[in-house]
C-alpha positions in Angstrom: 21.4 -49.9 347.4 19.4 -48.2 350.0 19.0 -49.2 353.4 15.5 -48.5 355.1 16.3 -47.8 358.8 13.1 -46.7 360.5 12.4 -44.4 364.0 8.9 -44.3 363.9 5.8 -46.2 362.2 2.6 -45.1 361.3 -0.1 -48.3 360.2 3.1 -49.3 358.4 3.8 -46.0 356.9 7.6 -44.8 357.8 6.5 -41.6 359.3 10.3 -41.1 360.5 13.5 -42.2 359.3 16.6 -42.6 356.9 17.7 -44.3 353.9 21.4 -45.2 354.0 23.4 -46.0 351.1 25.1 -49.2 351.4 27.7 -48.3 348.9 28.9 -44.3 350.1 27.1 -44.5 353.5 25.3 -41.1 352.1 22.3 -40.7 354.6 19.1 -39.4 353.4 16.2 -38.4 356.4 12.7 -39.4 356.1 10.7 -36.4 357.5 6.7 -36.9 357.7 7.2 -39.8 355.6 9.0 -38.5 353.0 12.6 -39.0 351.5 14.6 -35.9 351.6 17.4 -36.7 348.2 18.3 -33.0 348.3 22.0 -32.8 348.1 22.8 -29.3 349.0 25.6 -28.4 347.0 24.3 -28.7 344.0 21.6 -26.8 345.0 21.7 -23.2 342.9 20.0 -20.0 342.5 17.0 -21.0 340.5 16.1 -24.6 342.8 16.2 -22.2 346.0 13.6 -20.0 343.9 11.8 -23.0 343.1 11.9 -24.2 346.7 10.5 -21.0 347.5 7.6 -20.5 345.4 6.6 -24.7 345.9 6.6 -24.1 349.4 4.1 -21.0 349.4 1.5 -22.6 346.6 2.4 -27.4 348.5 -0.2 -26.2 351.1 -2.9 -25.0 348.9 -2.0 -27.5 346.2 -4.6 -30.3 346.9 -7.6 -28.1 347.7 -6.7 -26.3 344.3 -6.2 -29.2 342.5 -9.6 -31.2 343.9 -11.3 -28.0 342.5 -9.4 -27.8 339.3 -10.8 -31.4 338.5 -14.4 -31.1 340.0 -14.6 -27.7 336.9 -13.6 -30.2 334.6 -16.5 -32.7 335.8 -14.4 -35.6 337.6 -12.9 -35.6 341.0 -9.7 -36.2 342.2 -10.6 -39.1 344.1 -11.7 -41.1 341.3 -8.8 -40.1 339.2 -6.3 -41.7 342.2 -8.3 -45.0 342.9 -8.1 -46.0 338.8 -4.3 -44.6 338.7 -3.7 -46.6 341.6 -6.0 -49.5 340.6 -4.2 -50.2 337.6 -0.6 -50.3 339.0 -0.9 -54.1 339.9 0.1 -53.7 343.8 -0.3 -56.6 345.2 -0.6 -57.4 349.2 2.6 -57.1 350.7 4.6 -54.9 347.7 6.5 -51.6 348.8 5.8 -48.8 347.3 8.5 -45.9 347.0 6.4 -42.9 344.7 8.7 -40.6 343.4 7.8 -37.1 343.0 5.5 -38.0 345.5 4.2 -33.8 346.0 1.9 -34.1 348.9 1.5 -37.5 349.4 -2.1 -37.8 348.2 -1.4 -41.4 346.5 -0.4 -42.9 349.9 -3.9 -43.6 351.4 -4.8 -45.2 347.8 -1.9 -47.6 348.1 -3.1 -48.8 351.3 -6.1 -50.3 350.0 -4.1 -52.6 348.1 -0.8 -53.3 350.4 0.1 -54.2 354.0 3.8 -53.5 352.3 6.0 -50.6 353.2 5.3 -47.0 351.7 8.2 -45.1 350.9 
């Protein structure tokens, strides 16, 4: 089980942070809201290549993709509020997205929880 221990707080959003295993004591840091489960050593050639290459095209990644989906005559806004609308989050749920890419879901989620946002 993980163990949410929180440094800083953003309209209930951990912003800053760790998750701490309560059976290894492994320790996983929550940078800019985000869960780092990266466990180094078995990191090898062709993830740090990946790395690479995800972290040249993560900042260009929404604008590209909110263009992608106006060409194909919907936006990306209304795609998120129906995926999100149909998840059943109720006031006061968490939240924990994984494969969360940018973190374009998060504001969505909002709408619907008070809960925490992992």
């Amino acid at each position: 089980m993980l163990i949410l221990h929180s440094r800083s707080l953003k309209e209930d959003v951990v912003v800053e942070g760790e998750l701490r295993c309560s059976v290894c004591g492994k320790t996983y840091l929550l940078k800019n809201g985000l869960p780092n489960f990266i466990v180094k050593p078995c990191l090898r050639l062709s993830n740090k290549i990946q790395k690479f290459f995800y972290n040249i095209y993560a900042p260009l990644y929404d604008s590209l993709e909110r263009r992608l989906a106006e060409s194909l005559g919907f936006s990306e806004e209304e795609l998120r509020m129906e995926v999100v609308s149909r998840m059943d989050i109720e006031e006061g749920n968490t939240v924990l997205e994984v494969c969360i890419g940018t973190g374009g879901n998060i504001p969505y989620y909002r709408k619907y929880t008070r809960g925490l946002i992992v």
